[in-house]
MARGU-91188 format. One record per residue (C-alpha): residue number from 0; residue in one letter; y, x, z. Coordinates in steps of 0.1 Angstrom, whole numbers. Layout:
# MARGU-91188
    nr   rest       y       x       z
   NUM      A       Y       X       Z
...
This chain:
# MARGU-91188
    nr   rest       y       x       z
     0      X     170    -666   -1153
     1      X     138    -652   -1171
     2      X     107    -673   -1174
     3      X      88    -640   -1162
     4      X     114    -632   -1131
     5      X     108    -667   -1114
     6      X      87    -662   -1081
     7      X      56    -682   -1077
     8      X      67    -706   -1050
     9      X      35    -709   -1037
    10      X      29    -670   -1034
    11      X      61    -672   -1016
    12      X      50    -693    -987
    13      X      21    -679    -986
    14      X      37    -646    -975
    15      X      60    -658    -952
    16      X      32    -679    -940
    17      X      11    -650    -933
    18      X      40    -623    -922
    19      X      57    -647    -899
    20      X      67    -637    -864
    21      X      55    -666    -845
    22      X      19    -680    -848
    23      X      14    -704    -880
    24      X     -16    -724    -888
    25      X     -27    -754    -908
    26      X     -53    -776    -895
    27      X     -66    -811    -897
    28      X     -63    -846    -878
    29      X     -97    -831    -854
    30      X     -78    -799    -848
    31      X     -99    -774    -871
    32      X     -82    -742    -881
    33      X     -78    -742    -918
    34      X     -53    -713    -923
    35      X     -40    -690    -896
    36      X     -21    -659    -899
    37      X     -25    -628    -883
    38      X       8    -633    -857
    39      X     -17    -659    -842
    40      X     -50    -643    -844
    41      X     -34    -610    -821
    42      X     -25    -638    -799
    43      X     -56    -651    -797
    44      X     -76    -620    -803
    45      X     -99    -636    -832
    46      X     -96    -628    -866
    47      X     -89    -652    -889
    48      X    -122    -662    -900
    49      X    -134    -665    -860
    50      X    -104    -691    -854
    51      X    -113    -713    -888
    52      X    -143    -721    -873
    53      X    -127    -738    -840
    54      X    -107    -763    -833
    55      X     -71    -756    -813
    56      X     -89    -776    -787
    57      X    -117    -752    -782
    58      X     -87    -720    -777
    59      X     -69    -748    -756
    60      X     -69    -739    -717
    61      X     -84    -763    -697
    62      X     -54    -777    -678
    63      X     -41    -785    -706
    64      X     -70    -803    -733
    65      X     -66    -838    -719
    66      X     -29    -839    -733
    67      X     -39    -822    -763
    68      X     -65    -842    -774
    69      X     -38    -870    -766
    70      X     -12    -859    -787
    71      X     -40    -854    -817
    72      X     -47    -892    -810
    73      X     -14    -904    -815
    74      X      -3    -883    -845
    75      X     -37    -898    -863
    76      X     -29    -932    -855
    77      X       7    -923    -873
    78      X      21    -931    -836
    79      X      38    -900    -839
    80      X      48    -874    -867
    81      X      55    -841    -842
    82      X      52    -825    -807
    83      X      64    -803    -788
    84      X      47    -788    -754
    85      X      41    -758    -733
    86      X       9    -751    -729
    87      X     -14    -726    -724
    88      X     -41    -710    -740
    89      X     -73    -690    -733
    90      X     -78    -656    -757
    91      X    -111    -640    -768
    92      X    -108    -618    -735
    93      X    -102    -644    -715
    94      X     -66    -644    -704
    95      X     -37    -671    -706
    96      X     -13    -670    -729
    97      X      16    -694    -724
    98      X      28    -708    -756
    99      X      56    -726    -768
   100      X      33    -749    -793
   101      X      49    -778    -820
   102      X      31    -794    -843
   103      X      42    -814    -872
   104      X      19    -837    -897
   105      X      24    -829    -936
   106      X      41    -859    -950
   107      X      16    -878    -971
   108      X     -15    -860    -957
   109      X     -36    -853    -935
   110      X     -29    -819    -930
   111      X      -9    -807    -894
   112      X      10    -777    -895
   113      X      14    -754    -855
   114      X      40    -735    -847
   115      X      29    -712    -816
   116      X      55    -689    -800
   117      X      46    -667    -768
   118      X      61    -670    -740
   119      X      38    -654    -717
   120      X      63    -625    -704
   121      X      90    -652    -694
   122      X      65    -676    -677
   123      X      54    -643    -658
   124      X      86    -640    -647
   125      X      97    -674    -635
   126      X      64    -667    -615
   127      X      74    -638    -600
   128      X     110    -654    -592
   129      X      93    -687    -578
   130      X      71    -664    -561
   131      X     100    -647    -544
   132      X     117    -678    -541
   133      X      93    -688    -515
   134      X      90    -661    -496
   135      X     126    -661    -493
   136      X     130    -695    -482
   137      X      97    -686    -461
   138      X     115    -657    -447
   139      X     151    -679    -437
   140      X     131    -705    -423
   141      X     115    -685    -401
   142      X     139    -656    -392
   143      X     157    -656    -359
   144      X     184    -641    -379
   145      X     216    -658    -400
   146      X     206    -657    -431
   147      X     232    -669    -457
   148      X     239    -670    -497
   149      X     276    -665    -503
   150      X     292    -669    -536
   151      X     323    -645    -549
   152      X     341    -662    -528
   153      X     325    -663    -498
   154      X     318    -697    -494
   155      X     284    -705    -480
   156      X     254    -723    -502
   157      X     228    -715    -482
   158      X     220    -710    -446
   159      X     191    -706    -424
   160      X     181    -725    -395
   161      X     188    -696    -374
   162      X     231    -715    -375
   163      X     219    -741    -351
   164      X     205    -713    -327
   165      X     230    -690    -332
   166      X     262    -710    -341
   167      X     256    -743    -329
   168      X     262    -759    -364
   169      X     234    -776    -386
   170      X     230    -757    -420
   171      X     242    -781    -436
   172      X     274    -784    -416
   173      X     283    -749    -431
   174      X     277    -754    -466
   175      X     306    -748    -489
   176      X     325    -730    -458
   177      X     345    -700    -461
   178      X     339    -676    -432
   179      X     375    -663    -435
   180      X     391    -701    -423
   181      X     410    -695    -391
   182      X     386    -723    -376
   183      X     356    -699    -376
   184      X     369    -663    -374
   185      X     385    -647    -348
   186      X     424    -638    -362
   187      X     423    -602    -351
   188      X     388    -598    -371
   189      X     401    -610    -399
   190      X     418    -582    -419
   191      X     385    -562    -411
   192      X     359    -589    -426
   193      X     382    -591    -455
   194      X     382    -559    -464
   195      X     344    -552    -460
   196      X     341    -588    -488
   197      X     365    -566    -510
   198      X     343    -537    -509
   199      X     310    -552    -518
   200      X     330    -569    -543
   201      X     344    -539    -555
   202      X     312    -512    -554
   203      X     285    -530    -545
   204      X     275    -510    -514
   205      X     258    -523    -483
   206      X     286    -531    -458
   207      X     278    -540    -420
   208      X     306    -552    -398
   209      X     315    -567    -365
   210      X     335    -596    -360
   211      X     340    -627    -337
   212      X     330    -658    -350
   213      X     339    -694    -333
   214      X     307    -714    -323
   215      X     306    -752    -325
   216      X     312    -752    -282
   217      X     346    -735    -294
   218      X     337    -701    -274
   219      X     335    -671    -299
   220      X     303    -647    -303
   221      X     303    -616    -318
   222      X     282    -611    -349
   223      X     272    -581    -365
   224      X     268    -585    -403
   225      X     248    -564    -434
   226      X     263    -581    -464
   227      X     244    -567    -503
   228      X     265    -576    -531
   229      X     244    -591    -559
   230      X     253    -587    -596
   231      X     247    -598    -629
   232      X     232    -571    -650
   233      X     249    -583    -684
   234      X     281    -586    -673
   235      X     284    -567    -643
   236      X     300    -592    -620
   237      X     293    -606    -585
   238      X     272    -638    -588
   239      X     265    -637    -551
   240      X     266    -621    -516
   241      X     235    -621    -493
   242      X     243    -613    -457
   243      X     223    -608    -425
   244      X     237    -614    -389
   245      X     230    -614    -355
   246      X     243    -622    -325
   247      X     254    -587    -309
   248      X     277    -605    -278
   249      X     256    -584    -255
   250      X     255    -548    -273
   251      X     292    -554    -277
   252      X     297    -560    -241
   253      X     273    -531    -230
   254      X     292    -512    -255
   255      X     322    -524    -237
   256      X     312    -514    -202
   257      X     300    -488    -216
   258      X     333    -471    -225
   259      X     354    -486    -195
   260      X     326    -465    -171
   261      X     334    -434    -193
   262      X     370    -437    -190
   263      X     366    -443    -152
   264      X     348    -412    -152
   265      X     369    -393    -171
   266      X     402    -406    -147
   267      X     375    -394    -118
   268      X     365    -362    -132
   269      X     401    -352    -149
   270      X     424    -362    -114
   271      X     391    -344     -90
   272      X     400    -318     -68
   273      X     369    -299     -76
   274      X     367    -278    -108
   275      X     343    -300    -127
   276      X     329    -284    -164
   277      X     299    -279    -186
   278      X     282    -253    -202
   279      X     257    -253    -231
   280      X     221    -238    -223
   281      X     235    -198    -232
   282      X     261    -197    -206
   283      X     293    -209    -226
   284      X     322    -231    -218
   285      X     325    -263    -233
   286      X     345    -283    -211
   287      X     370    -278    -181
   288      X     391    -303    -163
   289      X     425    -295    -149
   290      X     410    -284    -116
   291      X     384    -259    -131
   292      X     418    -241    -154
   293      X     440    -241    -122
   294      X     414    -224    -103
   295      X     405    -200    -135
   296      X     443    -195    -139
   297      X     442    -203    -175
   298      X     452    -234    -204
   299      X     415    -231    -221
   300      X     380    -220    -211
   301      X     363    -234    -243
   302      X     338    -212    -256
   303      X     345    -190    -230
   304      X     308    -171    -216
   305      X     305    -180    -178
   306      X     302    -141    -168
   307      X     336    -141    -181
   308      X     347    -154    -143
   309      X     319    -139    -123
   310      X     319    -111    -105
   311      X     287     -87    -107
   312      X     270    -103     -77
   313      X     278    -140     -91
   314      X     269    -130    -132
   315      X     232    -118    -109
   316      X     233    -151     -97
   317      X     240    -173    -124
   318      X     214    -158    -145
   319      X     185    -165    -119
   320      X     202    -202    -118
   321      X     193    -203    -158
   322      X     161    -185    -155
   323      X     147    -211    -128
   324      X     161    -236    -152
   325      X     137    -222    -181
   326      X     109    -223    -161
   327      X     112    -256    -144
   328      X     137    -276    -167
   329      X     158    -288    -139
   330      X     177    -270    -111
   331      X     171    -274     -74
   332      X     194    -293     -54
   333      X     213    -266     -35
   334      X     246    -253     -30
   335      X     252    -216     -47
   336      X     280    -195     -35
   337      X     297    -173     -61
   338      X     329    -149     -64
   339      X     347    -158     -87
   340      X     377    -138    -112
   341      X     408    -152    -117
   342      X     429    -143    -149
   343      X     453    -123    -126
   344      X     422    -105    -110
   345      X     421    -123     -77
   346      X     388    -131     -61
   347      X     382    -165     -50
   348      X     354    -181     -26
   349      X     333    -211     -43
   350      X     303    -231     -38
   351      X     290    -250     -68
   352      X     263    -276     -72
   353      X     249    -279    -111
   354      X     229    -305    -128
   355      X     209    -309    -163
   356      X     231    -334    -184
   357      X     229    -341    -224
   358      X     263    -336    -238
   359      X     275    -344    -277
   360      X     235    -351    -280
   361      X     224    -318    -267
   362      X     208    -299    -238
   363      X     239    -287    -208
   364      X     247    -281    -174
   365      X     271    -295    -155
   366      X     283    -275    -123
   367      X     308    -291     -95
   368      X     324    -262     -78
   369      X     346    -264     -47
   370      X     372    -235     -35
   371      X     363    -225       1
   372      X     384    -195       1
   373      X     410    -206      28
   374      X     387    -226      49
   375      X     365    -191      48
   376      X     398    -173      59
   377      X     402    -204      87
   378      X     365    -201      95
   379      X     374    -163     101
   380      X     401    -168     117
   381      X     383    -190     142
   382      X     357    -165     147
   383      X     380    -139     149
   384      X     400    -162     176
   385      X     373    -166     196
   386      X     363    -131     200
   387      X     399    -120     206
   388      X     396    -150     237
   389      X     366    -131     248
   390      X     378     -99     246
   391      X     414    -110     263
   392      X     391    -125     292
   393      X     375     -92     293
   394      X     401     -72     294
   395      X     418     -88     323
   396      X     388     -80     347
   397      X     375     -48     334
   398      X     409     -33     331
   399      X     417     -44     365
   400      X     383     -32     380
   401      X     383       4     363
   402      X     424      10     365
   403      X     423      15     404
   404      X     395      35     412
   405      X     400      59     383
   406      X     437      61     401
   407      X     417      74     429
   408      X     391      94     419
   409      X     418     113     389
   410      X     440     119     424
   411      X     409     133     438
   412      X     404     159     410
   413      X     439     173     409
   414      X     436     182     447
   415      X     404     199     436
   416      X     420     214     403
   417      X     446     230     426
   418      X     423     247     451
   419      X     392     258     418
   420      X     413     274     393
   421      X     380     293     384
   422      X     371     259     366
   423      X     400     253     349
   424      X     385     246     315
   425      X     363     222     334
   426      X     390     203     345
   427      X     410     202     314
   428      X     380     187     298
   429      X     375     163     328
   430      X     414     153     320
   431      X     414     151     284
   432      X     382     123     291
   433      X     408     104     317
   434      X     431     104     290
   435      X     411      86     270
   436      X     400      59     294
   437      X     437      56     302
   438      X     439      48     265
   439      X     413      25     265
   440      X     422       8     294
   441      X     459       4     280
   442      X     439     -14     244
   443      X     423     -34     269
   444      X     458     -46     288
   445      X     475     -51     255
   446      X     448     -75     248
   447      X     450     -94     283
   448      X     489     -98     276
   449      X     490    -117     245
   450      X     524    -137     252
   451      X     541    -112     262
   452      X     579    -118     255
   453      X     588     -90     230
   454      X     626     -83     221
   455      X     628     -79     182
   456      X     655     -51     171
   457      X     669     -40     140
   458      X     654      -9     139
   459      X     655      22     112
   460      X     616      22      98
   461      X     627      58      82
   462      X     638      69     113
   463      X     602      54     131
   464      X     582      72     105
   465      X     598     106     115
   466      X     593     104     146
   467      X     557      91     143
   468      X     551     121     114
   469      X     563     149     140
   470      X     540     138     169
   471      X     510     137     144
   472      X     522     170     128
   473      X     501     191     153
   474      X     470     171     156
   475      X     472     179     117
   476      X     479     208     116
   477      X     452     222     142
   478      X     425     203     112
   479      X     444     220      85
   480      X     452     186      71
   481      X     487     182      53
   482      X     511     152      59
   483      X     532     145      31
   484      X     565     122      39
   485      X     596     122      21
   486      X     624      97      30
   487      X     640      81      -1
   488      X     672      70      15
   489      X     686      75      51
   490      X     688      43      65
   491      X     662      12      56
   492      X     669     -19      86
   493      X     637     -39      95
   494      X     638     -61     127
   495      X     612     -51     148
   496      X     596     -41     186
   497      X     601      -1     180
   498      X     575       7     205
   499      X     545     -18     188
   500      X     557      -6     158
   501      X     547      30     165
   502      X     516      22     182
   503      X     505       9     148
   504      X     515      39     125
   505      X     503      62     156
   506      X     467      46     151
   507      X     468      46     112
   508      X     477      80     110
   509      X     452      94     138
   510      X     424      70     123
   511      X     434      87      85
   512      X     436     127     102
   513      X     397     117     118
   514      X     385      99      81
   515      X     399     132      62
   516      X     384     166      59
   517      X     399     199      64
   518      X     426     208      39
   519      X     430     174      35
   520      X     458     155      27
   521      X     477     120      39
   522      X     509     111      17
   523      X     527      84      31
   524      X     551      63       7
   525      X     579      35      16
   526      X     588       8      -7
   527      X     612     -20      -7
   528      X     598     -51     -21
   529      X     620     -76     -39
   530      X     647     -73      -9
   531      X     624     -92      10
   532      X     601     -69      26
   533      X     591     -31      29
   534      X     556     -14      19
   535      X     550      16      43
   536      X     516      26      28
   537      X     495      58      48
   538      X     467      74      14
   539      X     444     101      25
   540      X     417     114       2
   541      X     391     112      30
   542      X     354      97      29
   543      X     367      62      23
   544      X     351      31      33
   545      X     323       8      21
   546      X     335     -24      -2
   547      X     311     -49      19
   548      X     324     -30      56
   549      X     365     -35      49
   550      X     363     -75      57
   551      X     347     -66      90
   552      X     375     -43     103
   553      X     399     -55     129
   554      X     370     -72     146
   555      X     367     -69     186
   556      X     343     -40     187
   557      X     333     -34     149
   558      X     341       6     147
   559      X     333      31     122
   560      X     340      58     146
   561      X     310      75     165
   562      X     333      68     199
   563      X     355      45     189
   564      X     364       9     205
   565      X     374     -15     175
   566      X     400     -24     199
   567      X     428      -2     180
   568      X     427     -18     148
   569      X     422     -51     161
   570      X     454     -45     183
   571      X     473     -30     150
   572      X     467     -64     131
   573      X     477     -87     157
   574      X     508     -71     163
   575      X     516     -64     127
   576      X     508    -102     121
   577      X     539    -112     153
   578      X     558     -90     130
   579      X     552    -116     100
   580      X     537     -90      82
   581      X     504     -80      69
   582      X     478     -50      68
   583      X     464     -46      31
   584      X     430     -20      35
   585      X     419      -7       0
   586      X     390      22       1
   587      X     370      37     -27
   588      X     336      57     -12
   589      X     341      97     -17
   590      X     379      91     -27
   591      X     396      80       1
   592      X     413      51      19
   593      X     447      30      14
   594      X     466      16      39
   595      X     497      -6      33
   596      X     514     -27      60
   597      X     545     -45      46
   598      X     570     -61      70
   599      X     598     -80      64
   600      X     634     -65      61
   601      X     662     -79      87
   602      X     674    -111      81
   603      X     684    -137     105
   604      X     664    -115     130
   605      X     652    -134     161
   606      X     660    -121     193
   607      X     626    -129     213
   608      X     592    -134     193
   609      X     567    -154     220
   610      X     529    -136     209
   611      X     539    -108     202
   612      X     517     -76     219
């Protein structure tokens, strides 16, 4: 190499003196800064000439000058040739700076060389972790929860206090434990807790779980756990689980209870008698049980509106309910009756009770509703009974009374007719109103009678109807009123009492010629049902009857007719009824009026029917 390419050595470590990362400086056996460079004075915050004229003592904080001045003691008295310490210093603007300081003596001099590297950022943080530290171990000390450090494993290293309370074991009793043993956790809980460890392990994620853990007594608790996976940022892997439990024996039991009174009012509500369901606040379906869809006559109401089932009156009805529910928020605590539809079209009698409920977290209305179509026929019936008693009572005196002396007094006026033929329109009128009475009279006795023995005959209904149709031919035919009758077939067996029989077509026919207008007209059509019965059915195209008036007819004394009794219908029912039959009455205002009786064909026809008129 050149003489002119060498470096200066001492230029050299001048430099590097000068340029070094870490804080360099010379200075003598009292501590005076001889040469700094400028890695040291941005520590400090002096420039270089600022720190020559102080001593490392003077920049040293005060915690820590006794020691220094120490250590400059002992490396003048040649007891030592280096140190190292951590120590702090105080900068120009007053703040500590934490310092990794060694300092060396020059061999053969007097001179001491300082290396000073900053640590202040890691000294902040080990505060900041002792700092947390404490309020950790502040916190478990304290905190009526289990707190517990797990490693990857799951085995504990530290536990709260809270174990004796909770567990019955001393903290210190559980250290190094697994949870999973089969002396602590409940076998069937074990698959469960396993998996949630695999899953923290895996992602990370806060996990919460409940198991059954065995206390020290040897009876289990349940504990509900939030476990947080905690990681090492380098590497990524699971240094340690933290987890958080409680003892949740009581929610879990509420919980418990909880469920068995829901299925107990499920069994109740699913096997009740009563159609049970809910509806949201807008009148929709949103849950039946199997009462409420056999009364409906369908599989599935859900989301089905209410009006769907109502009936004009009832759809009136259950909108006042909700509009007293908007007002008030709540309903009062009364029985509502509504019609209700059926899928087949059938009307049926029910009375329902609702109630404000919360259902899947929101606002509904649950209504109870109870079918009291049958007992209102009963309750009818009853009624119906009981004026039928009344009128039977009646019957027996008054017809008794009037019969004799109107035998008299109608004897009487045919000795008179005889000898005053000049009045003879007179008495025919006089006549015609004895008729009538007779008539009435004869209603009356058919009513006092009602066990009459009654021979039942197989009789032709075709062959009844004919004979019915030509005694009522004339009374139509002086109103101008056409009767339309066609037989289908010649010969149609029913087993019957001929003579009721005809009574009742007489007074359908007679009430249909007074209901119809002239050049009217009455069709009447027979039907055979399923071989089991036969639909004679009388349709005029008179003035029909009110909807609200056809359940009242057939009661003692409820007539339409300016003179009439009540008494014929009633009479028609009772003895279609000892015929095991029925009267169907269906009547449209302004069109006209229906009526079908249906009576079974002959079978194994009895011979005497007691009750029958």
């Amino acid at each position: 190499m050149n003489i002119g390419m060498e470096i200066d050595n001492s230029e050299l470590f001048k430099q590097t003196f000068l340029q070094a990362f870490i804080g360099l400086s010379l200075m003598n056996e009292e501590g005076q800064f001889l040469e700094v460079n400028e890695t040291i004075c941005q520590l400090l915050g002096y420039t270089s000439d600022e720190l020559k004229s102080l001593t490392i003592h003077d920049v040293t904080h005060p915690d820590d000058v006794a020691d220094n001045l120490s250590f400059f003691s002992r490396l003048k008295k040649c007891a030592i040739t280096n140190y190292q310490t951590e120590k702090k210093y105080i900068s120009r603007a007053g703040n500590v700076i934490w310092t990794v300081t060694n300092i060396s003596k020059v061999k053969d001099s007097n001179i001491l060389i300082a290396q000073i590297k900053d640590i202040t950022a890691q000294k902040q943080k080990e505060e900041t972790y002792k700092e947390k530290e404490a309020h950790y171990h502040l916190m478990t000390e304290y905190s009526t929860d289990l707190i517990m450090r797990h490693d990857p494993s799951g085995k504990a290293f530290c536990i709260s206090p809270s174990a004796k309370e909770i567990l019955g074991y001393k903290p210190e009793e559980l250290m190094g434990v697994s949870p999973y043993d089969n002396t602590f956790m409940h076998p069937d809980d074990l698959r469960l807790t396993i998996a949630s460890h695999q899953q923290i392990s895996y992602t990370g994620k806060i996990t919460k779980v409940r198991y059954r853990i065995r206390k020290k007594n040897g009876v289990y608790t349940w504990l509900e756990s939030t476990a947080k996976g905690i990681f090492n940022k380098a590497t990524n892997q699971l240094e340690e689980i933290i987890t958080v439990s409680r003892d949740c024996t009581d929610h879990v039991m509420n919980d418990i209870k909880l469920k068995e009174s829901e299925e107990r009012y499920r069994t109740i509500v699913e096997s009740s008698i009563d159609a049970i369901g809910i509806h949201d606040l807008e009148g929709n379906l949103v849950y039946a049980n199997p009462s409420a869809l056999k009364q409906l006559g369908i599989k599935d109401v859900t989301g089905q509106p209410i009006h769907n089932f109502l009936t004009r009156e009832g759809r009136d009805k259950f909108d006042g309910r909700m509009a007293e529910f908007e007002q008030i928020n709540t309903f009062t605590n009364r029985l509502v009756d509504y019609k209700v539809k059926r899928c087949d079209g059938s009307i049926r009698d029910v009375e329902v009770m609702t109630d404000k409920i919360i259902y899947e977290g929101k606002p509904a209305v649950q209504f109870i509703a109870r079918d009291y179509t049958e007992q209102k026929k009963y309750e009818d019936f009853i009624h119906k009974a009981d004026k039928l008693n009344v009128v039977g009572e009646l019957a027996a005196g008054v017809a008794h009374e009037i019969r004799n002396p109107l035998t008299t007094i109608k004897g009487f006026i045919q000795l008179f007719q005889a000898k005053h033929s000049c009045y003879e329109q007179y008495f025919q009128l006089i006549n015609s109103e004895f008729d009538r009475v007779e008539a009435i009279i004869y209603e009356f006795l058919t009513l006092a009678k009602p066990h009459k023995e009654t021979i039942f005959k197989e009789e032709n209904i075709f062959q009844i109807l004919e004979e019915v149709v030509t005694l009522e031919n004339a009374n139509a035919l002086l109103k101008n009123i056409e009767i339309e009758y066609k037989s289908v077939q010649e010969t149609l067996l029913i087993c019957c009492d001929k003579r009721s029989l005809k009574q009742v077509f007489i007074n359908v026919l007679q009430n249909a010629l007074e209901a119809t207008s002239e050049k009217g007209k009455i069709e009447i059509f027979v039907e055979k049902k399923n071989n089991q019965f036969v639909e004679i059915s009388f349709k005029d195209n008179g003035c029909g009857i009110p909807k609200h008036l056809i359940d009242r007819l057939g009661e003692p004394f409820y007539t339409l007719k300016e003179k009439g009794t009540g008494l014929g219908l009633m009479v028609s029912f009772k003895i279609i009824e000892n015929h095991r039959g029925a009267i169907l009455l269906d009547s449209e205002e302004g069109e006209g009026t229906t009526v079908t009786i249906q009576i079974p064909l002959c079978g194994d026809c009895p011979q005497i029917s007691v009750g029958n008129v």
